[in-house]
C-alpha positions as CSV (number, residue, x, y, z in Angstrom):
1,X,-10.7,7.5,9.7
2,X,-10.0,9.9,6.5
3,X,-6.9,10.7,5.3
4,X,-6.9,14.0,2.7
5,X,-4.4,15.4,1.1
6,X,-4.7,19.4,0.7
7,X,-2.8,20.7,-2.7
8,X,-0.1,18.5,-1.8
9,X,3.2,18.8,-4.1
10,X,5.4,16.0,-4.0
11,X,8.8,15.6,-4.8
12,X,12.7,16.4,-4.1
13,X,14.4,19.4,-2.4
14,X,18.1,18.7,-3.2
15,X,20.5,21.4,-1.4
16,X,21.2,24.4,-3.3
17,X,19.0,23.0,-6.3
18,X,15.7,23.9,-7.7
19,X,12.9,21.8,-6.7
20,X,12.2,18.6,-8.7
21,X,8.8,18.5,-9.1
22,X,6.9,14.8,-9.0
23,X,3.7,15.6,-8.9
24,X,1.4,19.0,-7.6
25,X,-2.2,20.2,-7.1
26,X,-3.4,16.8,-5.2
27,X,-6.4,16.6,-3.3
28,X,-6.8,12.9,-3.0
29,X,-9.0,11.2,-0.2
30,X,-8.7,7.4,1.4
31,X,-11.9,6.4,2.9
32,X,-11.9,3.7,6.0
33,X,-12.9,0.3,5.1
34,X,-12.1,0.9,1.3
35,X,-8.8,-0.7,-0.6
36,X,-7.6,1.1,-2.9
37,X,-5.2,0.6,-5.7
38,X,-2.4,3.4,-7.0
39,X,-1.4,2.1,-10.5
40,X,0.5,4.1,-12.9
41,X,3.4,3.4,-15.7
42,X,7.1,2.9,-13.9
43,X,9.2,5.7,-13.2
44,X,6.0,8.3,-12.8
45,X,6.7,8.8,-9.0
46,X,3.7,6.1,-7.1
47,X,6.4,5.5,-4.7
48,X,7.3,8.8,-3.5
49,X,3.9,9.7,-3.1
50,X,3.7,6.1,-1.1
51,X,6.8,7.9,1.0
52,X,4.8,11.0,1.7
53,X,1.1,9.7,2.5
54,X,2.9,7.5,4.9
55,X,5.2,10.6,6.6
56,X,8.5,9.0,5.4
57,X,8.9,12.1,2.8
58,X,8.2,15.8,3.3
59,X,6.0,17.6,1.0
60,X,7.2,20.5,-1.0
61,X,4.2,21.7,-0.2
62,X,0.5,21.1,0.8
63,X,-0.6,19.1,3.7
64,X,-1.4,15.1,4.3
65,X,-4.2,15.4,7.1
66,X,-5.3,11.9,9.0
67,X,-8.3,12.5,11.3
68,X,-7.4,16.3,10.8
69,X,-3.7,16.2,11.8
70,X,-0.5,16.7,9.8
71,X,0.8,13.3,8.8
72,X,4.1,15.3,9.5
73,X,3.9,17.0,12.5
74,X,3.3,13.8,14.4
75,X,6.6,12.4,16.7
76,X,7.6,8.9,15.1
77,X,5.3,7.1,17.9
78,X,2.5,9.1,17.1
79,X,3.3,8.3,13.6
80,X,3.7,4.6,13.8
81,X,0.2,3.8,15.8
82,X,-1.4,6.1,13.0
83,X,0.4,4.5,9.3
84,X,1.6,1.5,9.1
85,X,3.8,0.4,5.7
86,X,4.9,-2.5,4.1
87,X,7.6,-2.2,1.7
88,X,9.1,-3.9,-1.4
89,X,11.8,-5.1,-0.7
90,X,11.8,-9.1,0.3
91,X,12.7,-10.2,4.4
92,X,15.6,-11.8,4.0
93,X,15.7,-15.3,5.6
94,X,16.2,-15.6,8.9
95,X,15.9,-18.2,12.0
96,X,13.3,-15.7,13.3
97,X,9.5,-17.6,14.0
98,X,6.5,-16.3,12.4
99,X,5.1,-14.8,15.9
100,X,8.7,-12.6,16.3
101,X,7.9,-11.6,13.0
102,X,4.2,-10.3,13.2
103,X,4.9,-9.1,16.8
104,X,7.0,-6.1,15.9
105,X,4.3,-4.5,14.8
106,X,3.7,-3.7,18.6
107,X,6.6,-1.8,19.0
108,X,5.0,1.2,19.0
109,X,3.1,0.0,22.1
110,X,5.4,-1.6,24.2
111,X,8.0,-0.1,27.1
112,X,11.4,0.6,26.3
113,X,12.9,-3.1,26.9
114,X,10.3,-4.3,24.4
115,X,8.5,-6.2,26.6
116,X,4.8,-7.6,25.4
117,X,2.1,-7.6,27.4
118,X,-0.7,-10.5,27.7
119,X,-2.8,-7.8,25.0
120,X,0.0,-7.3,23.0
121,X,0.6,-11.3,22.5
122,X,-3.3,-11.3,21.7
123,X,-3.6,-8.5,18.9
124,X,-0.6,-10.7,17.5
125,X,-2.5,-13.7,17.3
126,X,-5.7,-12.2,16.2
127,X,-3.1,-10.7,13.3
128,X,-2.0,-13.7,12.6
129,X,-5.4,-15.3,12.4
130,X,-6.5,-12.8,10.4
131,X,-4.4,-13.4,7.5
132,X,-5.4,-16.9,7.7
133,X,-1.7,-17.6,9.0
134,X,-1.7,-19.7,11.6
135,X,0.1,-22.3,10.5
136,X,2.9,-20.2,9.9
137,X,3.0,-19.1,13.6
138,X,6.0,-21.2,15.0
139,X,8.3,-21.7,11.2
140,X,10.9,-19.6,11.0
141,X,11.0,-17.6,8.4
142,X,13.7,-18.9,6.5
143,X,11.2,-22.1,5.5
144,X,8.8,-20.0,4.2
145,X,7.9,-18.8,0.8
146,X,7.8,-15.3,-0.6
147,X,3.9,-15.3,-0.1
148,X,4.1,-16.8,3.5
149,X,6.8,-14.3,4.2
150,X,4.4,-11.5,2.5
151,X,1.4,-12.6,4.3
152,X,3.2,-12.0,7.5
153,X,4.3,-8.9,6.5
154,X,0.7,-8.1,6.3
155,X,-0.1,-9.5,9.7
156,X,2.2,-7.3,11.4
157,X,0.9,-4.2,9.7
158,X,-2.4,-5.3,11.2
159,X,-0.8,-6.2,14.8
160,X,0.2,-2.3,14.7
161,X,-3.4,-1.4,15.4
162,X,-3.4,1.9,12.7
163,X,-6.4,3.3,11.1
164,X,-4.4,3.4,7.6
165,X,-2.3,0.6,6.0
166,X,-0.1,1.5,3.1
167,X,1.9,-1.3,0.7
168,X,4.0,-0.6,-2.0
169,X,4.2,-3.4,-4.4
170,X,2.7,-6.4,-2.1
171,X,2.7,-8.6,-4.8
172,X,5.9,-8.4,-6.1
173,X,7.8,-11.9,-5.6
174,X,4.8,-13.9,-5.4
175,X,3.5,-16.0,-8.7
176,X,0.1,-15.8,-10.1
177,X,-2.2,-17.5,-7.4
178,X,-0.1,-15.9,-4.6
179,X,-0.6,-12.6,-5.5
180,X,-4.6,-12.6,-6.3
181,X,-5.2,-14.1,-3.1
182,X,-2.8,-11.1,-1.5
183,X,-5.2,-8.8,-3.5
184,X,-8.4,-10.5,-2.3
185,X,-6.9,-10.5,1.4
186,X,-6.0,-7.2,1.5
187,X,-9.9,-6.4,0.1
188,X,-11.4,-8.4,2.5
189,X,-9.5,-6.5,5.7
190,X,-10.1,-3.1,4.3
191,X,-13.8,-4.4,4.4
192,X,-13.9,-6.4,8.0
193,X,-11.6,-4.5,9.9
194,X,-12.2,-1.2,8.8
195,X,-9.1,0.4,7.9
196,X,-8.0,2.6,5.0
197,X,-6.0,0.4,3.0
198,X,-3.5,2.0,-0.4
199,X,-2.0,-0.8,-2.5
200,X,0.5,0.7,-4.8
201,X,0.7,-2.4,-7.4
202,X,1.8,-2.9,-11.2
203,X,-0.7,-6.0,-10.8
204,X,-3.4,-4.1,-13.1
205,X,-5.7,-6.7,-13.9
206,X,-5.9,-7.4,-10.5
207,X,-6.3,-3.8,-9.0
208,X,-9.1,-3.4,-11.9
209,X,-10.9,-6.6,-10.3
210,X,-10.5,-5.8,-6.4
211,X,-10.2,-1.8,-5.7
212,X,-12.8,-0.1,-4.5
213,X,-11.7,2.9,-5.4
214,X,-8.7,3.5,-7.8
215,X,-6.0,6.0,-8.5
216,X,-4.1,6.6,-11.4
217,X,-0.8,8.7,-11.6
218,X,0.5,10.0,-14.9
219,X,2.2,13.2,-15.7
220,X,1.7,14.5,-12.6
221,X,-1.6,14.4,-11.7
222,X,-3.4,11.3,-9.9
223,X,-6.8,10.6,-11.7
224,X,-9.3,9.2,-8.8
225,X,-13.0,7.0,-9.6
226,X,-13.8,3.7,-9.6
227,X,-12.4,1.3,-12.1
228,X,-15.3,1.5,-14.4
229,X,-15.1,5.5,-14.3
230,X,-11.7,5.5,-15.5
231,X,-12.0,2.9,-17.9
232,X,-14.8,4.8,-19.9
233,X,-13.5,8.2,-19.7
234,X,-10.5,7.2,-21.4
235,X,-7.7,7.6,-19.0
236,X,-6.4,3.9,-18.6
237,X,-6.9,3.8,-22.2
238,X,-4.1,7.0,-22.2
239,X,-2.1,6.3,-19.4
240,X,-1.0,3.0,-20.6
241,X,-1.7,3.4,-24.3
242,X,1.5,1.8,-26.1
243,X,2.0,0.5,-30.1
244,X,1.4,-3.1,-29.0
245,X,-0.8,-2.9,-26.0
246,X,-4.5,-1.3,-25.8
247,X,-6.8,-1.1,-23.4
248,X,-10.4,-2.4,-23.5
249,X,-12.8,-0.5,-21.6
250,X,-15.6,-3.0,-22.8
251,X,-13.6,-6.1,-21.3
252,X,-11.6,-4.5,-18.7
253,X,-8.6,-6.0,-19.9
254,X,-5.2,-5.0,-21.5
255,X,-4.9,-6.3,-25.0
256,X,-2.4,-7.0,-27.6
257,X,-3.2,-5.2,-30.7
258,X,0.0,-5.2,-33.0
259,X,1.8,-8.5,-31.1
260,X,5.9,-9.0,-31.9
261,X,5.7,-11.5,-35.0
């Protein structure tokens, strides 16, 4: 599975109103059995392109390409066994067990009534396993925590059976331990299972230690090597340069430099 993006422009195309331009000229590749991480300061678009790699969001122009098809000429089936996503925002609690949970990611598979077959019900367990959830299989959700509830989430992208995962913010309500094991869980599919797998994170110290392959947005442009590559050619040292906070390509690490007395 390769998913390549062909001088893709992303953005907004209100009515009657210019263009608003996010970001343009992209020729970005995600490779299968490879995590990587999209990092970048707030506000510089990661989740609209997040919106348009998954077929959520049109381009303005260019094409997204997944085993050499448009991302956006696929019908929403065709679509939902090729990208699955998982989202920010938190599940809110509900009586639902882990297994209901993880098992919509078969939707796309099952007849109109909803019905799970005897394969469905074992690609959810497998899921489940996967993530090292098991014991989470018959809780409901609301007696779970944030990282249960997000490891689930996980699961069910994995029950879907797509060749490309993509998470915006996984870590984002989980505390310190939670969310590097969510980062070394997500490395460790994208390496066992073979899937593409795009973590959009703020989590930088994290993505530094686990990605693969990184991408860095800023001004417009994404900025694509390893970690190490970007560190020494200066562009996490620009991208998140600030008065108080450096970056040290030598450590790998974010540093105070002028700290709030």
């Amino acid at each position: 599975m390769t998913l390549i993006t062909s001088d893709l422009t992303i953005g907004y195309a209100p009515p009657r109103k210019p263009h608003i331009v996010v970001a343009a000229g992209l020729h970005l590749t995600l490779q299968a059995g490879q995590l990587t991480c999209l990092i970048g300061r707030n506000g510089v678009g990661k989740s609209t392109l997040m919106r348009t790699l998954a077929g959520i969001q049109k381009p303005l122009t260019g094409v997204v390409s997944l085993n050499g098809a448009s991302i956006h000429s696929l019908s929403p089936i065709e679509l939902a066994r090729a990208v699955a996503i998982v989202l920010t925002e938190p599940i809110a609690p509900s009586q639902m067990r882990g297994t209901d949970l993880v098992a919509l990611g078969r939707h796309p598979y099952t007849d109109w009534a909803g019905r799970l077959s005897e394969h469905d019900l074992e690609r959810v367990r497998w899921a489940i396993h996967a993530v090292d959830g098991t014991h989470l299989a018959d809780l409901p959700i609301s007696e779970m925590s944030d990282g249960s509830r997000q490891r689930l989430l996980v699961a069910r992208a994995l029950a879907q059976e797509t060749d490309l995962i993509l998470l915006d913010e996984p870590t984002a309500f989980l505390d310190v331990v939670s969310r590097a094991e969510m980062m070394s869980l997500l490395k460790h599919l994208a390496h066992s299972t073979g899937r593409a797998v795009l973590v959009s994170t703020h989590d930088l110290d994290l993505a530094l230690q686990m990605t693969d392959s990184l991408w860095v947005m800023d001004k417009g442009v994404v900025h694509v090597g390893t970690a190490h590559e970007l560190a020494h050619n200066g562009v996490l040292g620009r991208t998140f340069r600030s008065e108080r906070v450096q970056f040290n390509p030598d450590t790998m690490r974010f540093e105070w430099v002028n700290p709030i007395s």
